[in-house]
LORODO-889734 format. One record per residue (C-alpha): x, z, y; residue number from 0. Coordinates in steps of 0.001 Angstrom, whole numbers, plus 500000, padded with zeros to 6 digits. Example, Ala and Ser with C-alpha at 12.3 -4.5 7.8 and 13.67 -1.06 7.14 Angstrom:
! LORODO-889734
@x:512300 z:507800 y:495500 i:0
@x:513670 z:507140 y:498940 i:1
END
This chain:
! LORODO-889734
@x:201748 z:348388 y:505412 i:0
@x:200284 z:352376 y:505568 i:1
@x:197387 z:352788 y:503652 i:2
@x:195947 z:356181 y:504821 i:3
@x:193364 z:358959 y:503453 i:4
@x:193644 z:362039 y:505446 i:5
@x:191109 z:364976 y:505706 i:6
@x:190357 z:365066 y:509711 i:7
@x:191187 z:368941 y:510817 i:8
@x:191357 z:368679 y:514573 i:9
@x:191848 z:366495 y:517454 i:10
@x:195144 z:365876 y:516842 i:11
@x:194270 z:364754 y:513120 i:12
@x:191802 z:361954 y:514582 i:13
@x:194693 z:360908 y:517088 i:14
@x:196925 z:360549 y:513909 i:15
@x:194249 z:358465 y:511826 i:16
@x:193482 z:356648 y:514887 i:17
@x:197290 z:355500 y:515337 i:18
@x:198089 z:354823 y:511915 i:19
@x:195233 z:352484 y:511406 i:20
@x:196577 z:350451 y:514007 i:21
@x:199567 z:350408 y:512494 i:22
@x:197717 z:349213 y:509435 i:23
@x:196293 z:346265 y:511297 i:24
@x:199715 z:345543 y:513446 i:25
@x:201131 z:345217 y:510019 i:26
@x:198554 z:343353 y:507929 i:27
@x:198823 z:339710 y:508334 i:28
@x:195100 z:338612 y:508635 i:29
@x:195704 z:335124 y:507148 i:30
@x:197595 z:336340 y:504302 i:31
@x:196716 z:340000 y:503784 i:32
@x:195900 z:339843 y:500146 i:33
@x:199611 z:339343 y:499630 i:34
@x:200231 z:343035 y:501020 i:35
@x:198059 z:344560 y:498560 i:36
@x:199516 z:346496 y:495757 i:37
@x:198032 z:346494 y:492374 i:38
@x:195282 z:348653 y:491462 i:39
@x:195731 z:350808 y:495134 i:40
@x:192210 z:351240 y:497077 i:41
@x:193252 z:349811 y:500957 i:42
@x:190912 z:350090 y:504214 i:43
@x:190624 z:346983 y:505914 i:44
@x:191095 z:346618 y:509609 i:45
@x:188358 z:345350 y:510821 i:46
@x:188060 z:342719 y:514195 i:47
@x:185177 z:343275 y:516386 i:48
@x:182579 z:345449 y:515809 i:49
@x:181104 z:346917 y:512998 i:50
@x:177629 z:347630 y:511066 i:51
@x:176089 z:350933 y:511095 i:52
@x:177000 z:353510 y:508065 i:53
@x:175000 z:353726 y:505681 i:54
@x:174234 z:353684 y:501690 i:55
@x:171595 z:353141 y:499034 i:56
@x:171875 z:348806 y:500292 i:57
@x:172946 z:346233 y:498216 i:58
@x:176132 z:343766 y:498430 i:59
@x:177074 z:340263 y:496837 i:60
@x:180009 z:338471 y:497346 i:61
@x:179657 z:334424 y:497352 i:62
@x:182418 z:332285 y:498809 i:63
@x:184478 z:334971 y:500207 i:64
@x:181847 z:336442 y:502130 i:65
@x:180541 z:339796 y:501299 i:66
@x:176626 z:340157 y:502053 i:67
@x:174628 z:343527 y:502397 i:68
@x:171339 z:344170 y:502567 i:69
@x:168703 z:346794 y:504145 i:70
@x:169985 z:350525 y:502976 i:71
@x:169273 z:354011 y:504534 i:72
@x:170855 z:356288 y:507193 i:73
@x:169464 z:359310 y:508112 i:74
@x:166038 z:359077 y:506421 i:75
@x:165410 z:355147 y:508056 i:76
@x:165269 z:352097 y:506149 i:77
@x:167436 z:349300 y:507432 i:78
@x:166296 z:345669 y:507018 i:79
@x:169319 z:344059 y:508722 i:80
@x:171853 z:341629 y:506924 i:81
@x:175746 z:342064 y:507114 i:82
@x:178067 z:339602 y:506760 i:83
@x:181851 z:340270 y:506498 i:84
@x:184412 z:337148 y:506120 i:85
@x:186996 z:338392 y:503266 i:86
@x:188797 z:335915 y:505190 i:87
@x:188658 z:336630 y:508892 i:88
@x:188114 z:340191 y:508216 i:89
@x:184788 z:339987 y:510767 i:90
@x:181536 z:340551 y:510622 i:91
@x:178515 z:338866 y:511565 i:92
@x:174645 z:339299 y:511180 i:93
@x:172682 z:336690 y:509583 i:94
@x:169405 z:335896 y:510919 i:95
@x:166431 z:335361 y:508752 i:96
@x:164053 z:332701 y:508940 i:97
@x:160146 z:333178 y:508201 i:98
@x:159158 z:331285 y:504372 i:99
@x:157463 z:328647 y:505791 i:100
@x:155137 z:328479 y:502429 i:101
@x:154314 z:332162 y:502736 i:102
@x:151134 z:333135 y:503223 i:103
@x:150032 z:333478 y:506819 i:104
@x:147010 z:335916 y:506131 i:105
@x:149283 z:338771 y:505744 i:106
@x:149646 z:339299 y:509365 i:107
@x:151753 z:343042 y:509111 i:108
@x:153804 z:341074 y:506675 i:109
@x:154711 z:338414 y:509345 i:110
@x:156129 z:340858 y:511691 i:111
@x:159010 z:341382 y:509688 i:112
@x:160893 z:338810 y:507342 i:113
@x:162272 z:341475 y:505130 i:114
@x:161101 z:345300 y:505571 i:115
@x:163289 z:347926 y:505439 i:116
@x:164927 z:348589 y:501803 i:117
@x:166837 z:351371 y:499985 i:118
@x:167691 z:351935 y:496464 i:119
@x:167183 z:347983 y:495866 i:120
@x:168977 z:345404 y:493278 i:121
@x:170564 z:341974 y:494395 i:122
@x:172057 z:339337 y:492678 i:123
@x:172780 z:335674 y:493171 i:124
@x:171256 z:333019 y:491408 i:125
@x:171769 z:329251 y:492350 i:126
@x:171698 z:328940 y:496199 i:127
@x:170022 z:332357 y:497223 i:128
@x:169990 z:336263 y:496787 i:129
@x:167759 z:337728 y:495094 i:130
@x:166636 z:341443 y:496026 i:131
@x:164337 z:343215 y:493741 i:132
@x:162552 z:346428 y:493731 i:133
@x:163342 z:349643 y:496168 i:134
@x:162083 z:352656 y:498248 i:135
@x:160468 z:350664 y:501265 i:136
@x:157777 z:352108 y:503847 i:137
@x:155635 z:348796 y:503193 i:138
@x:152942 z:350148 y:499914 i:139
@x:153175 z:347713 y:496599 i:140
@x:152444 z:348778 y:493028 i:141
@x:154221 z:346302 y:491520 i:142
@x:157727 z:344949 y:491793 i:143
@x:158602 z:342653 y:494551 i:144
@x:161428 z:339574 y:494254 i:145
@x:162386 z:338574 y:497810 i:146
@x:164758 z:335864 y:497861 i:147
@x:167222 z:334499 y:500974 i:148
@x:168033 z:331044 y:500556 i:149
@x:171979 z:330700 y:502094 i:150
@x:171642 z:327742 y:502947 i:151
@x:168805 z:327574 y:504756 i:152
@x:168381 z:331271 y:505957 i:153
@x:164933 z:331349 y:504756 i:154
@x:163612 z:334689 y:503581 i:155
@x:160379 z:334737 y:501645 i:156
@x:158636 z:336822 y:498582 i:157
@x:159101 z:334764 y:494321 i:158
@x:155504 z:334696 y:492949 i:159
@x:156006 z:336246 y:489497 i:160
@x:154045 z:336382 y:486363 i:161
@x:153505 z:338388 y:482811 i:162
@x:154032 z:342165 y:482627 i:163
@x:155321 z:342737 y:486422 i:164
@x:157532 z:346162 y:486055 i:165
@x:156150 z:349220 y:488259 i:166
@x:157852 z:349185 y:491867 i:167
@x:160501 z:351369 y:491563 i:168
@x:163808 z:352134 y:493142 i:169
@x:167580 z:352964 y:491918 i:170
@x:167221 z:350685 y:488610 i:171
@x:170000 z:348466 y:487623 i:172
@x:169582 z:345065 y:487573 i:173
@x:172488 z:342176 y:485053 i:174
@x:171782 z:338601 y:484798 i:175
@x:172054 z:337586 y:481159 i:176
@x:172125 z:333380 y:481582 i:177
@x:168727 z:332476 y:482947 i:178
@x:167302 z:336135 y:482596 i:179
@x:167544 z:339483 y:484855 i:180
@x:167133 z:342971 y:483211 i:181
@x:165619 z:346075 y:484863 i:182
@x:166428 z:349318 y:483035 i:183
@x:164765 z:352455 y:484777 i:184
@x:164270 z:353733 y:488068 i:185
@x:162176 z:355993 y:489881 i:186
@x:158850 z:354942 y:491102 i:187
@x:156785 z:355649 y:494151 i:188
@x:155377 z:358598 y:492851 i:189
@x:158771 z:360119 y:491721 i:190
@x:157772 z:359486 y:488016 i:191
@x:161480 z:358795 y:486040 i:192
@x:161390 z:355190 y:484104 i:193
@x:163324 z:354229 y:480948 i:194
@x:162176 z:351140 y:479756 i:195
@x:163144 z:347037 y:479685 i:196
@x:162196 z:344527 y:481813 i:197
@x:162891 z:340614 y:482090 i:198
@x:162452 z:337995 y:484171 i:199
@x:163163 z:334468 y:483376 i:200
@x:163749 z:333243 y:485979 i:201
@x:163278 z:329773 y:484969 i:202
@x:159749 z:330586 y:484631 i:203
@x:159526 z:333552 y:486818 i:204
@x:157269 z:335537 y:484352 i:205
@x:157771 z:338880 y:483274 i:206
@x:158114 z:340453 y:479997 i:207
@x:158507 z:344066 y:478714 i:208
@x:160775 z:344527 y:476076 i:209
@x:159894 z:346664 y:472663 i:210
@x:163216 z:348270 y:471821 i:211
@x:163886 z:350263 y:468749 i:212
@x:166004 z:353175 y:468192 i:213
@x:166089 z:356194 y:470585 i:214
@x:166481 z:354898 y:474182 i:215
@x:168386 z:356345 y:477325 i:216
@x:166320 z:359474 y:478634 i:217
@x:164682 z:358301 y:482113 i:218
@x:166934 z:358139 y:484690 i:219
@x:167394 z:356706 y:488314 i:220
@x:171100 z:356032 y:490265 i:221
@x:172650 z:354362 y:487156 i:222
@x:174764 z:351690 y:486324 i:223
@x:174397 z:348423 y:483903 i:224
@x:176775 z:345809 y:482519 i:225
@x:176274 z:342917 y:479700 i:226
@x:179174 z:342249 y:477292 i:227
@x:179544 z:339447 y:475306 i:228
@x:175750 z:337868 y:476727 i:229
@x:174620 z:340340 y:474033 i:230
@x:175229 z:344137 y:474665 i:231
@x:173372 z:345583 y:477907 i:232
@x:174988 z:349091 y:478957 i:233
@x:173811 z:351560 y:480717 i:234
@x:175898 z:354594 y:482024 i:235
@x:174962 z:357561 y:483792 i:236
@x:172801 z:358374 y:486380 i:237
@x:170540 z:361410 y:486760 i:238
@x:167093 z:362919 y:486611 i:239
@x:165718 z:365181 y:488807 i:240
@x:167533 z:368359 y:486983 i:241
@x:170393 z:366666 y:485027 i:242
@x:173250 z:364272 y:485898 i:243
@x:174276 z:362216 y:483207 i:244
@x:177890 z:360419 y:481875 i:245
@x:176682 z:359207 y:478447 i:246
@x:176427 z:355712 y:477439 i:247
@x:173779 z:353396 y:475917 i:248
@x:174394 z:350076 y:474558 i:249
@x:171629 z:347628 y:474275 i:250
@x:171591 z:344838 y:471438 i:251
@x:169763 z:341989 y:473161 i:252
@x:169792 z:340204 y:469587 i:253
@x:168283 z:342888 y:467509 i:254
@x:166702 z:344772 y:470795 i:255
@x:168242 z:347799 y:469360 i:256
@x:169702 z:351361 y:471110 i:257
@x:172285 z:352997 y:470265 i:258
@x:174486 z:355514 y:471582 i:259
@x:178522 z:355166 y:470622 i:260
@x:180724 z:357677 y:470264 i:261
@x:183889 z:357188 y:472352 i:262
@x:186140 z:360145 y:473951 i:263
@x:184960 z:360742 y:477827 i:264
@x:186509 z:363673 y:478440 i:265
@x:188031 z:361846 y:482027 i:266
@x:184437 z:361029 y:483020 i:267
@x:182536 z:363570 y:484900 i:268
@x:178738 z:362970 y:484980 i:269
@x:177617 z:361206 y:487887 i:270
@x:175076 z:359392 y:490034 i:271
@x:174959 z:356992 y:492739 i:272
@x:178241 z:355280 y:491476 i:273
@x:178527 z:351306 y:491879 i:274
@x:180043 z:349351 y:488729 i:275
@x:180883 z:345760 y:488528 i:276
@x:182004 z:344172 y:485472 i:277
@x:184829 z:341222 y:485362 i:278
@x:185678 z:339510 y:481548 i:279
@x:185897 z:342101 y:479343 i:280
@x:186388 z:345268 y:482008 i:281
@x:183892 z:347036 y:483666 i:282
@x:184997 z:349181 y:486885 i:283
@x:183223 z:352464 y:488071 i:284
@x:183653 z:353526 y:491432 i:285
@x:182227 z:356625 y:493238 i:286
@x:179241 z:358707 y:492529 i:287
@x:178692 z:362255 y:492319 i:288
@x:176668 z:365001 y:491357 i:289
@x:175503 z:366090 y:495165 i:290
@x:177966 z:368508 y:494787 i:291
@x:181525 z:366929 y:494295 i:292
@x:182160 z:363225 y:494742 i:293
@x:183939 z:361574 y:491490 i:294
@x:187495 z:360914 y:492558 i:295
@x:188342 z:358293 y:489475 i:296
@x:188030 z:354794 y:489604 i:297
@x:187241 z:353951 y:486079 i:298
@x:187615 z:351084 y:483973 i:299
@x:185861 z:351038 y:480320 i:300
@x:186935 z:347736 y:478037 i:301
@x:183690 z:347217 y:476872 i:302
@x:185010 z:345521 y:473320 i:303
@x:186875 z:348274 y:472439 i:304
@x:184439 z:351292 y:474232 i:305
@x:187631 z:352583 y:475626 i:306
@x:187723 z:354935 y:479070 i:307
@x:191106 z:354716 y:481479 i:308
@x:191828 z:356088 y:484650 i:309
@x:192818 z:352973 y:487571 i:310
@x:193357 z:355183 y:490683 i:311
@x:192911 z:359004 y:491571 i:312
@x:191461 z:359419 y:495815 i:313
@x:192149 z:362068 y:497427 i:314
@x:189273 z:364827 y:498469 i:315
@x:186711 z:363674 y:500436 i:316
@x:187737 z:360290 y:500656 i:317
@x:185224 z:357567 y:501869 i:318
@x:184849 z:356471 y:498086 i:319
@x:184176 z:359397 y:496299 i:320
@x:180692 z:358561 y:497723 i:321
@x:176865 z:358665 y:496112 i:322
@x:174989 z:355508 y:497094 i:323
@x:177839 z:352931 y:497587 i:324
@x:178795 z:349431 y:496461 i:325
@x:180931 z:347554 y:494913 i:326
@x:181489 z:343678 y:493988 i:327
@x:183940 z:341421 y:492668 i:328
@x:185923 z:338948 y:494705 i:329
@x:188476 z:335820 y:493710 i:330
@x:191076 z:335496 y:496634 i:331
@x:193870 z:333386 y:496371 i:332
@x:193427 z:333468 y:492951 i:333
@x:193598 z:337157 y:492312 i:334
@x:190713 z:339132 y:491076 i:335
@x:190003 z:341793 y:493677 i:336
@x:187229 z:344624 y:493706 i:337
@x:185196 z:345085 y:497273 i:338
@x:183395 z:348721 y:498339 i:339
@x:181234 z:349435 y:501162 i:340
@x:178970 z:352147 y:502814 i:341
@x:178035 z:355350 y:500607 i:342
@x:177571 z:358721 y:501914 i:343
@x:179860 z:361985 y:500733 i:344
@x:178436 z:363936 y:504145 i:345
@x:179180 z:361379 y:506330 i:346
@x:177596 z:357872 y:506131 i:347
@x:180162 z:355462 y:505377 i:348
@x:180871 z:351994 y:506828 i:349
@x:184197 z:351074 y:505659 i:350
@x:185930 z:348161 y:503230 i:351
@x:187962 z:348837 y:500856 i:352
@x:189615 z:346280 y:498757 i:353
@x:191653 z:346619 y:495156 i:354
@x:193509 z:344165 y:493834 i:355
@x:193217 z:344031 y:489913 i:356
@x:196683 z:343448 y:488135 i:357
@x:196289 z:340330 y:485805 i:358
@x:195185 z:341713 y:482477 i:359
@x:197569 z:339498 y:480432 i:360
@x:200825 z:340949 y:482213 i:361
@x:199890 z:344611 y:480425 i:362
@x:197641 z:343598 y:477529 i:363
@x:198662 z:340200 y:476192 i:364
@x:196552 z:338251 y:473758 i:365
@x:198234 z:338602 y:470220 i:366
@x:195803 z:336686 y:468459 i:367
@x:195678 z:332395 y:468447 i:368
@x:194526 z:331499 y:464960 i:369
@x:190759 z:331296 y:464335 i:370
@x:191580 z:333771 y:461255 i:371
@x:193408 z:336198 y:463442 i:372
@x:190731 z:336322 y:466025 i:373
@x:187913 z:337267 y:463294 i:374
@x:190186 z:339829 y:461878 i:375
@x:190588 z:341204 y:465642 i:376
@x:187108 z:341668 y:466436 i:377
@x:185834 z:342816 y:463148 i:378
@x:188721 z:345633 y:463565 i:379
@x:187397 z:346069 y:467116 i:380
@x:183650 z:346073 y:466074 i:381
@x:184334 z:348963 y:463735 i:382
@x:186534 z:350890 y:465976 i:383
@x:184190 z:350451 y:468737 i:384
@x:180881 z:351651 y:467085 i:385
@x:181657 z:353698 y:464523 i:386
@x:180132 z:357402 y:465032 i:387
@x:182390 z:360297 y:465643 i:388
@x:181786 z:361618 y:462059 i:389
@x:182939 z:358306 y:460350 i:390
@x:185673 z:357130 y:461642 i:391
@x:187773 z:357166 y:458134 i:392
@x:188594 z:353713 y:458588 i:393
@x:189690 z:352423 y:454986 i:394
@x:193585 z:350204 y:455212 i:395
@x:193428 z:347119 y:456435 i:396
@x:193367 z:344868 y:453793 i:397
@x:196544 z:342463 y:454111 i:398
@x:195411 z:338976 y:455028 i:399
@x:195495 z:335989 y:452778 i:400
@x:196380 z:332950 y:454371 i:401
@x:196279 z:330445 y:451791 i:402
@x:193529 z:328821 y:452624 i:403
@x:195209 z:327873 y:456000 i:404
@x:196649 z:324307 y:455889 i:405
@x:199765 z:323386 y:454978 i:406
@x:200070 z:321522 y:458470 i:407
@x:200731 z:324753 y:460275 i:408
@x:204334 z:325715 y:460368 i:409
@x:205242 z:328536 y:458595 i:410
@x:207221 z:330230 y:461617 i:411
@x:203797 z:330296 y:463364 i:412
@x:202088 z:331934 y:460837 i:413
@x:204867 z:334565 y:460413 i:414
@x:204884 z:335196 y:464041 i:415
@x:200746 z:335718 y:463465 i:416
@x:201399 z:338014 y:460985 i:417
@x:203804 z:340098 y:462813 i:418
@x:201621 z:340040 y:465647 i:419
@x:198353 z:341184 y:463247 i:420
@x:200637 z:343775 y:461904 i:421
@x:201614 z:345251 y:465562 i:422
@x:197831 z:345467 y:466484 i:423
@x:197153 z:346961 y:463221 i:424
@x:199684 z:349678 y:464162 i:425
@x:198301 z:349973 y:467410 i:426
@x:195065 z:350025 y:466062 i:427
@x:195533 z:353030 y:463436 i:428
@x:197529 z:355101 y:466337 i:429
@x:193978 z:354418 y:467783 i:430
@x:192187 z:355574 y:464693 i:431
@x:194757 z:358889 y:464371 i:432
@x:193929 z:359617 y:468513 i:433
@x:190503 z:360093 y:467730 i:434
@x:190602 z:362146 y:464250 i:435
@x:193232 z:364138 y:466060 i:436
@x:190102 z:364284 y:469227 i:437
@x:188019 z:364836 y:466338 i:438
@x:189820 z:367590 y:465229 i:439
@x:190066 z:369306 y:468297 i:440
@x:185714 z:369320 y:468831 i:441
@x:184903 z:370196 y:465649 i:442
@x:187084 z:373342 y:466278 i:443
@x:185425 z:373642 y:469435 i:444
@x:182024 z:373248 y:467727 i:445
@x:182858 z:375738 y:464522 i:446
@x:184335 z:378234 y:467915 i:447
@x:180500 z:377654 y:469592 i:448
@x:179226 z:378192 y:465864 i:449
@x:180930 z:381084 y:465191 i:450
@x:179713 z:382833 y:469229 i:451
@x:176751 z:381502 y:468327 i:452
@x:176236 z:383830 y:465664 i:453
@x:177529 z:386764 y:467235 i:454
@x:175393 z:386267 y:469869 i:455
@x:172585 z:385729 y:467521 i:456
@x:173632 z:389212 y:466146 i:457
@x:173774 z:391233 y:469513 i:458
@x:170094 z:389322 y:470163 i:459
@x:168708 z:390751 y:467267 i:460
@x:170359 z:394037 y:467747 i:461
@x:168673 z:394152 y:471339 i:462
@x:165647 z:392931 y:469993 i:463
@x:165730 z:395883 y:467708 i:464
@x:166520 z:398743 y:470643 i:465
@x:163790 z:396696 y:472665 i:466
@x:161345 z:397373 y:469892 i:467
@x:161676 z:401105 y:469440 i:468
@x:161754 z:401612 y:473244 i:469
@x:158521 z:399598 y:473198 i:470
@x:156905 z:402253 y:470627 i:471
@x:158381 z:404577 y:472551 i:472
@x:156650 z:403471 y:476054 i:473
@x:153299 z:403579 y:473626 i:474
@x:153608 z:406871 y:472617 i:475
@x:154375 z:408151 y:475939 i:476
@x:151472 z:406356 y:477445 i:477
@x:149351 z:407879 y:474752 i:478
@x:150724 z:411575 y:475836 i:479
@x:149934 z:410826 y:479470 i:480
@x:146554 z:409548 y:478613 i:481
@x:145907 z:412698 y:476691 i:482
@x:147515 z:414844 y:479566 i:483
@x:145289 z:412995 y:482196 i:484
@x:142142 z:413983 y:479818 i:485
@x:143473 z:417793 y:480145 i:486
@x:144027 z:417198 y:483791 i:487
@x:140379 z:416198 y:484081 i:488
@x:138902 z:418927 y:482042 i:489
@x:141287 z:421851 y:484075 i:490
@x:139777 z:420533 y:487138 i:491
@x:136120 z:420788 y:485654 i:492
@x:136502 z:424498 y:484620 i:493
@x:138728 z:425469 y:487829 i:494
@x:135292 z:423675 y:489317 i:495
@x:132944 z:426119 y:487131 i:496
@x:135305 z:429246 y:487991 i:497
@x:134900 z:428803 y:491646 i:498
@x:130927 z:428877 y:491098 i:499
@x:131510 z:431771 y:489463 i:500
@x:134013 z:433472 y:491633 i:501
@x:130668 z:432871 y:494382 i:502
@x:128554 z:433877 y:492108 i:503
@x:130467 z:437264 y:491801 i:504
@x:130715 z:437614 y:495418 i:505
@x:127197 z:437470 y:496280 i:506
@x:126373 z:440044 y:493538 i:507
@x:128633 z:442590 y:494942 i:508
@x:127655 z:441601 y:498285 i:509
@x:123816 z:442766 y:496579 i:510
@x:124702 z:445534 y:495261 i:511
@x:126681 z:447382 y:498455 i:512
@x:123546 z:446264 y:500196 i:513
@x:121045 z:448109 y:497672 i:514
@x:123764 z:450746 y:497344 i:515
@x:123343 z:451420 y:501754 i:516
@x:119604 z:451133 y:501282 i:517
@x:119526 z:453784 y:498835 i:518
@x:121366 z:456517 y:500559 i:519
@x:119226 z:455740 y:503636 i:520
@x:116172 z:456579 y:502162 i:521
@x:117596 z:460136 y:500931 i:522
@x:118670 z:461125 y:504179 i:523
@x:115059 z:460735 y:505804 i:524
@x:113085 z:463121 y:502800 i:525
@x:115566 z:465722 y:503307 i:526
@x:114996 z:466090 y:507197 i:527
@x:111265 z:466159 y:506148 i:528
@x:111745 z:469003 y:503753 i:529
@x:113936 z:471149 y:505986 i:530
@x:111227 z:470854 y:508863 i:531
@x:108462 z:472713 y:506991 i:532
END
């Protein structure tokens, strides 16, 4: 089998791809193609017939080997149509929806369509149906809506709900914790970013809002949510408007407490859009991005021990590394397998992909049988797995006394236990010397950012200082301009006053030649008189 990722140059490229995924589905065995798969390797699967359109932002279930998605967007358009592929067949199919016949017939726009168009919506399956909650939708509602689609029957209709009914909102997670569903955050209609609890029980279908304590996750839209242990909800990633985020936020569902462990994530980039699933004790990150880059990793974190790894690395621009896809979890022949669709990385996606998970006893066997054993193994991996960067001086583990252990229980049982305690211990306290040795390595980091810090602080003040005495400097020159306009304005009022005068002068002298002429005119006259006679 040729499992192929290439970045499509040219024609020739697409003649290439086009070629070797037939070869792909020449070579795959339909009935048995599971057994091709090799462990922990993302494979495309051919596909018989035709396809649904790309697109991302739906939502997927699997339920007896069919995967079903829901509604999504492609190109600004809300999609209301279902998908069905056959993990079996490798087909799909669309499944028609049938008109609640309970509903209520005075909403006639409602009528027209069984489900409206959906994005950014949560669906899970609880006893016979889906349920779809929340999303962006063109169809106006306040408040949270719970369609449901009854498999059985096809019938698609809206859950009358009770209590505190959350705001509608879009790209909130959504875990089912026995008979209750919890909605962490979102983004409502008008944009505003959410970070609170929800719950429905949905035994009684009422709401309820949930007073945490402790400093929550900051608001956030296009994360992801697990539950360990039916106690611990998580919440990783996502993004605000500004910020994408790769921090995690653990829940206590018991104490309805936050808090915010400290485990090494240098591997994981921040992210949104990303699709997790979580199977026993693993929970499995695929995709997302940062609009930017698309996040090549598939991730798995074991949620006991708050511990990142690294499944599979994709190539660039692969359909995966993808904002707005799914992903769901899938028993086939036996075999845990993990099932993506749709996303969009510039290109609107409508591929599967498929992953078979190698068994997790066959690389992390269980050590520990005996009831004392197991406590001593999860109060280790309690403390390891909470305890805050700064305290993580673990004290020794204290030896274990097993005399209180019957004498029925053969001795070369409990020796092999102890062995086995004392392997994990040593695995354990490599564990504890990784992180102090991580440790190590920020708080060198952080006295290196201290100690820039501080210079930079220095040159601040410095050019705080130069900007200071300029600025006295600009004042006093502004005062010597002011006082030069003032002299300006006072040289222009006496050049004004010499000008009068300058007139002034010339029509005096102008006066006085004309008095002057007069005078020697008169003269002339008497003497001609006086020499006549």
């Amino acid at each position: 089998m040729i499992v192929y990722i290439l970045q499509l140059k040219n024609l020739t490229d697409i003649q290439t791809a086009v070629m070797r995924a037939e070869e792909v589905k020449k070579d795959m065995d339909i009935s048995s193609w599971p057994l091709d798969l090799t462990y922990e390797q993302w494979v495309a699967l051919p596909v018989s017939g035709a396809r649904p359109s790309a697109r991302y932002k739906h939502a997927a279930a699997v339920v007896d080997d069919k995967l079903y998605i829901t509604g999504g967007s492609r190109n600004g358009r809300y999609l209301s149509d279902i998908q069905v592929f056959d993990l079996r067949s490798l087909t799909w199919s669309s499944l028609k929806l049938k008109t609640d016949p309970n509903a209520d017939k005075s909403e006639d726009s409602g009528l027209q369509e069984v489900l409206p168009g959906t994005s950014d919506h949560c669906m899970i399956k609880w006893e016979n149906k889906l349920l779809l909650l929340g999303g962006h939708s063109k169809k106006s509602s306040n408040a949270m809506i719970v369609h449901f689609i009854n498999l059985e029957t096809h019938v698609c209709g809206v859950m009358e709900t009770s209590g505190k009914i959350p705001v509608a909102c879009g790209g909130h997670s959504l875990t089912l914790v026995g008979s209750k569903l919890i909605v962490f955050g979102g983004e409502d209609r008008s944009r505003k970013l959410l970070n609170d609890v929800h719950v429905l029980d949905l035994e009684t279908m009422t709401w309820s809002l949930v007073e945490a304590m402790q400093t929550p996750p900051a608001p956030r839209f296009d994360h992801s949510a697990a539950v360990h242990a039916e106690r611990y909800l998580l919440i990783f990633g996502g993004c605000s408007h500004s910020i994408f985020f790769n921090d995690l936020h653990v829940l206590d569902l018991q104490t309805m407490e936050w808090s915010q462990p400290q485990i090494q994530c240098d591997l994981v980039s921040p992210r949104a859009g990303h699709a997790g699933i979580s199977i026993d004790e693993m929970w499995y990150i695929v995709g997302g991005g940062d609009n930017s880059n698309g996040c090549l990793q598939t991730l798995a974190l074991d949620m006991s021990k708050l511990v990142w790894s690294t499944l599979t690395t994709l190539k660039e621009r692969h359909q995966l590394a993808s904002e707005g896809l799914s992903v769901c979890s899938a028993v086939i022949d036996g075999e845990k397998h993990l099932v993506a669709f749709g996303g969009y990385n510039g290109k609107y996606n409508n591929e599967v992909f498929v992953m078979k998970l190698r068994p997790r006893d066959s690389f992390h066997p269980k050590i520990f049988k005996s009831p004392a054993a197991a406590a001593a193994a999860a109060s280790v991996t309690a403390a390891y797995a909470f305890a805050k960067s700064e305290k993580l001086d673990f004290p020794q583990i204290i030896d274990l006394n097993f005399n209180g252990v019957e004498n029925n229980v053969p001795k070369t049982d409990m020796n092999i236990e102890i062995d086995a305690i004392k392997e994990e211990k040593k695995a354990l306290e490599l564990s504890i010397e990784e992180v102090r040795a991580e440790n190590s390595k920020l708080r060198d980091k952080i006295d290196e950012l201290n100690s820039n810090h501080t210079e930079l602080s220095k040159e601040l003040q410095s050019v705080q200082g130069q900007l200071i005495s300029e600025r006295s400097r600009c004042f006093k020159l502004e005062a010597q301009i002011a006082e030069l306009q003032k002299m300006l304005e006072s040289f222009q009022s006496v050049e004004k006053e010499v000008q009068i005068l300058g007139r002034q002068k010339s029509a005096l002298e102008q006066e006085l030649e004309l008095s002057a002429a007069q005078r020697q005119g008169s003269g002339g006259v008497w003497r001609w008189i006086a020499g006549g006679t």
